[in-house]
C-alpha positions as CSV (number, residue, x, y, z in Angstrom):
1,X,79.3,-137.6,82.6
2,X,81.4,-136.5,79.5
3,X,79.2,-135.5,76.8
4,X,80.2,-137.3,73.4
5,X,79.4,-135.4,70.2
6,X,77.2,-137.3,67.7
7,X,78.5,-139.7,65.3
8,X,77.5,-138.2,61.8
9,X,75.1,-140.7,61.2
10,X,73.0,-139.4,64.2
11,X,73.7,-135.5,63.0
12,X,71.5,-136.7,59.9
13,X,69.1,-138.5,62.2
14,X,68.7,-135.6,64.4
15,X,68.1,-133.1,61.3
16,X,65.7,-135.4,59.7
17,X,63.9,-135.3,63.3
18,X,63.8,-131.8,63.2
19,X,62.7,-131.3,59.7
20,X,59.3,-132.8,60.4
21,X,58.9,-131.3,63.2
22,X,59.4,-128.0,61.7
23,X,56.5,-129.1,59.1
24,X,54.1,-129.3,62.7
25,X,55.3,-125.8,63.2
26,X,56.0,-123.2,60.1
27,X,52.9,-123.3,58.0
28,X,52.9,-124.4,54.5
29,X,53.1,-122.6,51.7
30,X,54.4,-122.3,48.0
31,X,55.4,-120.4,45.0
32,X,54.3,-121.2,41.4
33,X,56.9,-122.4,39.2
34,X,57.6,-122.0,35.6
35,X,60.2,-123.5,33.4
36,X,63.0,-121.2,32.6
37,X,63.6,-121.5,28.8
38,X,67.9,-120.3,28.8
39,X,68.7,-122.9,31.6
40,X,66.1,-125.1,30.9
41,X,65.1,-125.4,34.8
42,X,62.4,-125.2,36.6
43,X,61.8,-121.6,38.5
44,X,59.6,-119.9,40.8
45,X,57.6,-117.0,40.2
46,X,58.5,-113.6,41.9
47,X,55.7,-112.2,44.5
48,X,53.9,-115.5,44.1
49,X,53.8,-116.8,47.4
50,X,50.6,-118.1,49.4
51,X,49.8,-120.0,51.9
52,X,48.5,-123.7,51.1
53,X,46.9,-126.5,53.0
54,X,49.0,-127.7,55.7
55,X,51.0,-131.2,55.3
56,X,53.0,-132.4,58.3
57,X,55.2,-135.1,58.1
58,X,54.0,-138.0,60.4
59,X,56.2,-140.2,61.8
60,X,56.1,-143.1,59.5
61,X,56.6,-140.9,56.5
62,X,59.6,-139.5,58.4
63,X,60.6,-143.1,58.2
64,X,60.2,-143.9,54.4
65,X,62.3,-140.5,53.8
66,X,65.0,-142.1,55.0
67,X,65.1,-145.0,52.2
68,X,63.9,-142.5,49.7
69,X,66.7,-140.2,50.3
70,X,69.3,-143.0,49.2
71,X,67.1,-143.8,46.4
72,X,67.1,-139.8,45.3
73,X,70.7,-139.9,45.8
74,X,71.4,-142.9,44.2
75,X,73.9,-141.1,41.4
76,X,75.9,-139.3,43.5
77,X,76.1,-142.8,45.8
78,X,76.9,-145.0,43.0
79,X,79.7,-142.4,41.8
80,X,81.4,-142.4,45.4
81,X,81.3,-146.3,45.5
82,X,82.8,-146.4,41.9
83,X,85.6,-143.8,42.6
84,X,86.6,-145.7,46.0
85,X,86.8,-148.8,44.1
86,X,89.2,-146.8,41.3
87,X,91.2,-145.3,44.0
88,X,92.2,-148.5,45.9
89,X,92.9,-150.3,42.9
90,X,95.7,-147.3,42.2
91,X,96.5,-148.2,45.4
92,X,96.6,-151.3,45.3
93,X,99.2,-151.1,42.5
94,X,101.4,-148.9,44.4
95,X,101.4,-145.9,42.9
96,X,99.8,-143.9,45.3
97,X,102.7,-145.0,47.6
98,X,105.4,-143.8,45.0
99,X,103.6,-140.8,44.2
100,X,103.6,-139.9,48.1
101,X,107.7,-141.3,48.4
102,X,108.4,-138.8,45.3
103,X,106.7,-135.5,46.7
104,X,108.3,-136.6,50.0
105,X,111.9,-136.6,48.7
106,X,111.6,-133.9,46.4
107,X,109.9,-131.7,49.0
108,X,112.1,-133.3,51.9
109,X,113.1,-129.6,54.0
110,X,109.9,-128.0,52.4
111,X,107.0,-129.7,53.1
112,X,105.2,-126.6,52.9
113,X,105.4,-125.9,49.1
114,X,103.5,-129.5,48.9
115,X,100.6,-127.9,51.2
116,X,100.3,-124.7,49.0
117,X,100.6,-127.3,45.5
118,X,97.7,-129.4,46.7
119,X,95.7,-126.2,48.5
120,X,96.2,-124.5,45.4
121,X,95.1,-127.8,42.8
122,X,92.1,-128.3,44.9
123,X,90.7,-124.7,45.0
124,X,91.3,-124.7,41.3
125,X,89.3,-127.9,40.5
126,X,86.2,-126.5,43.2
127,X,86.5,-123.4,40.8
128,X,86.0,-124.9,37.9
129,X,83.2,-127.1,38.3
130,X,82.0,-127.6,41.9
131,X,84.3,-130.8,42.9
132,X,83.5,-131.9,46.1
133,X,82.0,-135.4,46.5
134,X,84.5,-136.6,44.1
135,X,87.1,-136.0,46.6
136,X,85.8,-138.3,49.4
137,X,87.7,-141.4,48.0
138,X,90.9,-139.6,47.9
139,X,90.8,-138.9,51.4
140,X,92.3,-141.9,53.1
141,X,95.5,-141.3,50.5
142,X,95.0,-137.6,51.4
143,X,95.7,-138.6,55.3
144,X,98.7,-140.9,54.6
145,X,100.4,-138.0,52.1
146,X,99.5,-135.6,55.5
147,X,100.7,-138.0,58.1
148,X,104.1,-138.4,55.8
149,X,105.0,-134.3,56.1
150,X,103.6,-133.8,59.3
151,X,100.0,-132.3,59.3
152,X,97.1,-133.3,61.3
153,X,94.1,-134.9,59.5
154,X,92.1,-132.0,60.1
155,X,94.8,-130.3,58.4
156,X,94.6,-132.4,55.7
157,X,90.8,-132.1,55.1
158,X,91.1,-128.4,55.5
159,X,93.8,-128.4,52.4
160,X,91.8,-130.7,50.1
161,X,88.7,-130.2,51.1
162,X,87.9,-126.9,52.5
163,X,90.4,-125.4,49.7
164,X,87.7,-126.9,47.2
165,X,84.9,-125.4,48.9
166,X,86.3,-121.7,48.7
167,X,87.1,-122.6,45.2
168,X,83.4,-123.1,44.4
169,X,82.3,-120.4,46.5
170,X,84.8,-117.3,45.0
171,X,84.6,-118.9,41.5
172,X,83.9,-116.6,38.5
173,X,82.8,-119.5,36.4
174,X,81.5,-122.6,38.7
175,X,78.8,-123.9,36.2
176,X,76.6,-125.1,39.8
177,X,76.9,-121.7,41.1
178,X,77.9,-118.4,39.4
179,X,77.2,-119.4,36.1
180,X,73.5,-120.7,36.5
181,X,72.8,-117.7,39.3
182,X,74.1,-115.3,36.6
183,X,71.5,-117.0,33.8
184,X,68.8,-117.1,35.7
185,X,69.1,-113.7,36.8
186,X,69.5,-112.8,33.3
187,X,73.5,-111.1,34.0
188,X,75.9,-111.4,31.2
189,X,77.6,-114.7,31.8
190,X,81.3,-114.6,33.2
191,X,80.9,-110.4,34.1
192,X,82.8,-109.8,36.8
193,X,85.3,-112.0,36.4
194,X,87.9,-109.9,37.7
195,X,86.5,-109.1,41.2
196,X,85.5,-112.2,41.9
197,X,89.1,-113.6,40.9
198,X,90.7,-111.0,42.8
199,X,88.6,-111.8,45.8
200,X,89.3,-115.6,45.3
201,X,93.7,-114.9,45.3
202,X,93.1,-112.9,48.9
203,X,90.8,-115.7,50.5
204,X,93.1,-118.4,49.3
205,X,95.9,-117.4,50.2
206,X,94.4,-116.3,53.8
207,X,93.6,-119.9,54.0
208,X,96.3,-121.5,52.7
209,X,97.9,-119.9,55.7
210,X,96.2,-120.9,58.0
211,X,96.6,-124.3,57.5
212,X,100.4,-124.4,57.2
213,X,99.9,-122.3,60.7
214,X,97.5,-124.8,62.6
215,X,97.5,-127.9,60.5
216,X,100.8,-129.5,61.4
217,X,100.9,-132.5,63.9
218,X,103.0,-131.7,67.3
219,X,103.1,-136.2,66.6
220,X,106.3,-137.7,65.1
221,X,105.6,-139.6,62.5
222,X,106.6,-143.3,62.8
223,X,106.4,-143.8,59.2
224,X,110.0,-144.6,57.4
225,X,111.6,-141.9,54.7
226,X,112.3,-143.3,51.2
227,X,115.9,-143.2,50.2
228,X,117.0,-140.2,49.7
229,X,117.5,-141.0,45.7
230,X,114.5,-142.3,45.3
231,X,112.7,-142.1,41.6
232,X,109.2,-142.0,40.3
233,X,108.9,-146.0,38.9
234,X,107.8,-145.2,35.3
235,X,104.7,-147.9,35.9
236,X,103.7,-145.7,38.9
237,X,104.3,-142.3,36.7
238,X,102.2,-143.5,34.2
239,X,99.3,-144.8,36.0
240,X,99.4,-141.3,38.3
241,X,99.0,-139.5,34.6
242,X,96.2,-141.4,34.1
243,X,94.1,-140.4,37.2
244,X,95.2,-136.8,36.4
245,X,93.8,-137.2,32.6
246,X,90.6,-138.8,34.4
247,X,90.2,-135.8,36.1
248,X,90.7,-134.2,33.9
249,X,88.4,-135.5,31.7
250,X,85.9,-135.1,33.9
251,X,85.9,-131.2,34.1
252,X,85.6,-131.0,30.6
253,X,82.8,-133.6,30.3
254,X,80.8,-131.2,32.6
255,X,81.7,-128.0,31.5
256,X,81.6,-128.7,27.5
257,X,80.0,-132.4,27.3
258,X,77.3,-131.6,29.9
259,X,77.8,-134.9,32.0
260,X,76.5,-135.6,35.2
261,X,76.9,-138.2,37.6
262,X,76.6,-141.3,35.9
263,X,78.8,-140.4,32.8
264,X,81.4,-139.7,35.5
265,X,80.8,-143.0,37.2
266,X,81.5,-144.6,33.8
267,X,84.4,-143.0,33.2
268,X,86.1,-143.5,36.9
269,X,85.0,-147.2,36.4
270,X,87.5,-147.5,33.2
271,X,90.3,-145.7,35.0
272,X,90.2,-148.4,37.6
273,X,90.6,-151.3,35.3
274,X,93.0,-150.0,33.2
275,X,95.0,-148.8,36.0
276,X,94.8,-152.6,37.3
277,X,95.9,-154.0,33.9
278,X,98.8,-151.8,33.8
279,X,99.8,-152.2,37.7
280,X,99.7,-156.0,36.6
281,X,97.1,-156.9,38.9
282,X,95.2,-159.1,36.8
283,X,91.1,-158.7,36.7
284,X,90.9,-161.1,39.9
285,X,93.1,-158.6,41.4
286,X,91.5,-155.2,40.0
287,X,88.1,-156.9,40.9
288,X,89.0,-157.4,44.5
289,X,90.1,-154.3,45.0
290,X,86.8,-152.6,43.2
291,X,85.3,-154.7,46.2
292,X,87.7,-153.4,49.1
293,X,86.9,-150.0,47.5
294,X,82.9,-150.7,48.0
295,X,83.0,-151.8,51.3
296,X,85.3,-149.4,52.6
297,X,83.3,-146.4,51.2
298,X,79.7,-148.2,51.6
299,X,79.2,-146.0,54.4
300,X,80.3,-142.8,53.5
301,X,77.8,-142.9,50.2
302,X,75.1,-143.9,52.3
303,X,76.0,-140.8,54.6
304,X,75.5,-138.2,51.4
305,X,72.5,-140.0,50.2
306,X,70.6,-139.5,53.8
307,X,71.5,-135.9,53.6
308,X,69.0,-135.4,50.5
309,X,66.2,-137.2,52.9
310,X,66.3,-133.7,54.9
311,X,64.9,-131.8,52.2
312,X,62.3,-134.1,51.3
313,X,60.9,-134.4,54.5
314,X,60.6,-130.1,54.4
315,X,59.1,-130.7,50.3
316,X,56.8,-132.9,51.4
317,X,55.5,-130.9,54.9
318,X,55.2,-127.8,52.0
319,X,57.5,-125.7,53.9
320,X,60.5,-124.9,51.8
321,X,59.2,-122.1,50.1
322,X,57.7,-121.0,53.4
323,X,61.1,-120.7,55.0
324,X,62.4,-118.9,52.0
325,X,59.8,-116.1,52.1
326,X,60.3,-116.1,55.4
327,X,64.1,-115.3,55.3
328,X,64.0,-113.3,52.0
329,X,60.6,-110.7,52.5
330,X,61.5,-108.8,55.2
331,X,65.2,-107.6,53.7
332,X,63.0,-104.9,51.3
333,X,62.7,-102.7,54.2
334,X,66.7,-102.1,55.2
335,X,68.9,-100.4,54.2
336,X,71.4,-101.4,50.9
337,X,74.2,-102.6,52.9
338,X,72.3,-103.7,55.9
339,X,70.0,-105.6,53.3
340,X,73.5,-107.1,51.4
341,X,74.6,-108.3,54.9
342,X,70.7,-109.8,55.8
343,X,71.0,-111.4,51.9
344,X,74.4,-113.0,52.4
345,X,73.8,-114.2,56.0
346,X,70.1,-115.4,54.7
347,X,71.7,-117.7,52.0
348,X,74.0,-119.0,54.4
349,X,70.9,-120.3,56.8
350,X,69.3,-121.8,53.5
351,X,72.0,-123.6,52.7
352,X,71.2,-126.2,55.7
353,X,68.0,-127.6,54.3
354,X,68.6,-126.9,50.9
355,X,72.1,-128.4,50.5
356,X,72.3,-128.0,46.7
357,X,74.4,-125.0,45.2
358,X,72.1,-125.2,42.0
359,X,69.1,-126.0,43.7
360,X,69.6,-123.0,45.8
361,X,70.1,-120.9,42.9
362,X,66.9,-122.2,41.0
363,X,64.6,-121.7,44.4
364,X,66.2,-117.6,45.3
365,X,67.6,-116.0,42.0
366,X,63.9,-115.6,40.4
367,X,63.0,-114.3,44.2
368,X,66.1,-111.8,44.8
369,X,65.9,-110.5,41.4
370,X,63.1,-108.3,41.1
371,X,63.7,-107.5,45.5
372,X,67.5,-106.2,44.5
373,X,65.8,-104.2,41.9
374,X,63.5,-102.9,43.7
375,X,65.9,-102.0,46.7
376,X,68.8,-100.5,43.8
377,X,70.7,-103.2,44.6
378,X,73.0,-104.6,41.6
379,X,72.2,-108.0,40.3
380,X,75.6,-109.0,40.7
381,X,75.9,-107.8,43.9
382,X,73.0,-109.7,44.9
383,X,74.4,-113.3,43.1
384,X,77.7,-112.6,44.9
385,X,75.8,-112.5,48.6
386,X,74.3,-116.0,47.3
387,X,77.8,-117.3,46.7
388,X,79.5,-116.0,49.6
389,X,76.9,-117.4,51.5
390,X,75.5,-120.5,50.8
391,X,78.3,-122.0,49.4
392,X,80.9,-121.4,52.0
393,X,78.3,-122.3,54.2
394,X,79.4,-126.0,52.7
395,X,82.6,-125.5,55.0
396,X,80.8,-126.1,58.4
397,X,77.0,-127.2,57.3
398,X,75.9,-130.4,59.6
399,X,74.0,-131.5,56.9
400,X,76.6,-131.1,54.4
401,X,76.4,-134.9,53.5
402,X,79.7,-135.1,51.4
403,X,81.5,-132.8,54.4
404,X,80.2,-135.4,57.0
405,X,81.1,-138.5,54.8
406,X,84.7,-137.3,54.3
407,X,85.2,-136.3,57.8
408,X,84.3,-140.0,59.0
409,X,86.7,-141.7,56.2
410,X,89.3,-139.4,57.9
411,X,88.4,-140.6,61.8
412,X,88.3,-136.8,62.3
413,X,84.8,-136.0,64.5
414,X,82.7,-133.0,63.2
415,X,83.6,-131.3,66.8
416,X,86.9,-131.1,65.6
417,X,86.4,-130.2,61.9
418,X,84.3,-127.5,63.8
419,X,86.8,-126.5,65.7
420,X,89.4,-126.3,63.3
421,X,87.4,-123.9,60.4
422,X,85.2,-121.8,62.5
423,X,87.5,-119.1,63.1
424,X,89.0,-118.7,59.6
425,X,85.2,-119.5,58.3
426,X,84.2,-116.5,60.1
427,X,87.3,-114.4,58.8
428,X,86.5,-115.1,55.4
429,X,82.8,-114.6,56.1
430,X,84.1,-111.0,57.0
431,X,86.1,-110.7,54.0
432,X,83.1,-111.6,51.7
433,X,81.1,-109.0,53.4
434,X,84.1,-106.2,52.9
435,X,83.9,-107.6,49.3
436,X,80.0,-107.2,48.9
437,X,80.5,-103.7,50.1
438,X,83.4,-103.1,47.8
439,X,81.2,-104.4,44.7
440,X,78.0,-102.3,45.9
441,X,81.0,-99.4,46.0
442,X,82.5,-99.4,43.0
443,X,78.9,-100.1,41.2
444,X,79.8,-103.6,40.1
């Protein structure tokens, strides 16, 4: 019998499963907590942890964590809705469709330079302020653009996606990551700039390559070339502007305005309508396709909001701060670049319950800061092994719920997403580490 690999919905399942059962099994415990008054956030206290009164997770609560998960999640579902509804009313006026026709005949012999354009746009948008969920409604565009110069949809996700997690990960200045690790750990904001961009050009580009290298389709495609003078409609041109200045927008919002996901919601929301009144599709027309957008991303959302219920089932079971101490204590007794490697890889294992760049950096920089002092290890040394590893651990993470959700609106299994990355995930896993060494080195 051939085994079938599970459906992303039963990933989640099987996690959540194994979450509670892991609250029968790892005892409870917890660190006290203050607030932190430069970020505002709430963060635990070094060399606080005890053990507590166990709390396993019964079945029936295991249950109800699956509803509450959605309900936690509710922001970032309502924003994936509301940006699928945007996107297929651009669609639906046809400006995706030019947009694609235009980079086909411009690109026509070298379909390449379009791979390294978009690799290179998404990387730079996951640098600047963490994009990822945002892109989940772009993917079935993403796909047809990919089908149209001849790469796989793995390919495609690996481009786009992938090239927006290695953005976030090698950022000097990801507001979710680098930026909030460095306040909390009390390191000059933006140091190290340099290195980090320096590191960020080589991984890039190593990925970038690899895609071109394995992402193209051995398929023909069926699909019929635009004329070979074929021009940008001005309609089309102007509506494509307008998703760029959305974006656009959006970065700023969250870097300068502070927004978070409902102000982006908002925002998306007024691109769709206006890009419906000026693709003369009436509001009957821009409504119906705000309701093709809904149902055709309905599931999708509800995929990322059941990823959250993971973590709840370990907060409630008390065990979170238990796994933490149990990852984190024992790297005081190695050596400085064995301890760097046990830091790195340590984050990376995190990263599957606690799927949350900034919540990651809220539950381990108050932890790692006092243990890299202790050890001689440099703060910024010890913020770069949290970046290295937990957020490229986004790149293959099965509970990764805005990995999984885009990886189903692609019909691409997570056997083959798998497939595809691990290799150059583990290459750039190696670089990092040559990096970390580099940084501890030089004295960074």
């Amino acid at each position: 019998m051939k085994f079938e690999f599970p459906h992303p919905l039963a990933i989640l399942l099987i996690f959540i499963t194994l979450a509670a059962v892991l609250t029968h099994i790892i005892p409870a415990g917890q660190y006290d907590r203050v607030t932190d008054e430069t970020t505002g956030r709430e963060v635990v206290v070094a060399n606080s942890y005890q053990e507590i009164e166990a709390n396993p997770v019964g079945i029936f609560e295991t249950i109800l964590k699956v509803p509450e998960g959605l309900i936690f999640g509710a922001d970032i579902v309502v924003l994936i809705l509301i940006i699928g509804g945007a996107f297929v009313v651009v669609d639906k006026t046809g400006a995706f469709t030019d947009g694609i026709n235009a980079l086909v005949t411009k690109f026509e012999h070298t379909q390449d330079r379009v791979i390294i354009v978009v690799g290179i746009t998404f990387a730079t948008v996951g640098l600047l302020n963490n994009t990822f969920e945002e892109i989940i409604a772009m993917v079935p565009f993403l796909i047809v653009m990919g089908k149209r110069i001849g790469y796989t949809k793995t390919g495609v996700l690996a481009i786009s996606a992938g090239s927006a997690i290695i953005g976030a990960a090698f950022s000097p200045m990801n507001p979710f990551a680098v930026l909030l690790a460095q306040k909390i750990a009390e390191v000059q904001t933006f140091s190290g700039t340099l290195f980090r961009m320096i590191v960020f050009a080589i991984v890039l580009s190593f990925w970038i390559y690899w895609v071109i290298k394995k992402g193209k389709s051995n398929e023909k495609t069926e699909i019929e070339a635009p004329e070979k003078d074929f021009k940008l409609p001005l309609r089309s041109a102007f509506i494509l502007i307008l998703v760029a200045v959305t974006f656009a927008t959006m970065v700023y919002g969250i870097l300068v305005w502070d927004w978070d996901y409902n102000q982006m919601s908002a925002l998306f929301f007024v691109m769709g309508i206006v890009c419906g009144i000026i693709g003369k599709l009436g509001m009957n027309g821009t409504s119906r396709a705000y309701a093709t957008g809904f149902k055709e991303l309905a599931f999708a959302a509800v995929v990322v909001g059941l990823a959250r219920s993971i973590f709840l089932v370990l907060d409630e079971g008390r065990i979170i701060d238990s796994i933490v101490y149990g990852l984190f204590n024992p790297l005081k007794d190695l050596p400085l670049a064995v301890s760097a490697v046990g830091m790195t890889v340590s984050q990376a294992l995190l990263h599957i319950p606690v799927a949350s760049n900034s919540g990651q950096a809220v539950l381990t920089m108050p932890l790692l800061t006092p243990l890299s002092d202790l050890i001689g290890m440099s703060r910024q040394v010890m913020i770069l092994c949290y970046q290295y590893g937990a957020a490229m651990m986004d790149m293959i993470s099965p509970t990764n719920g805005a990995l999984l959700a885009m990886i189903t609106a692609a019909g691409v299994s997570f056997k083959e997403w798998f497939s595809f990355c691990i290799k150059p995930f583990l290459i750039i896993m190696g670089i990092s580490l040559v990096a970390i060494f580099v940084a501890i080195f030089i004295g960074l």
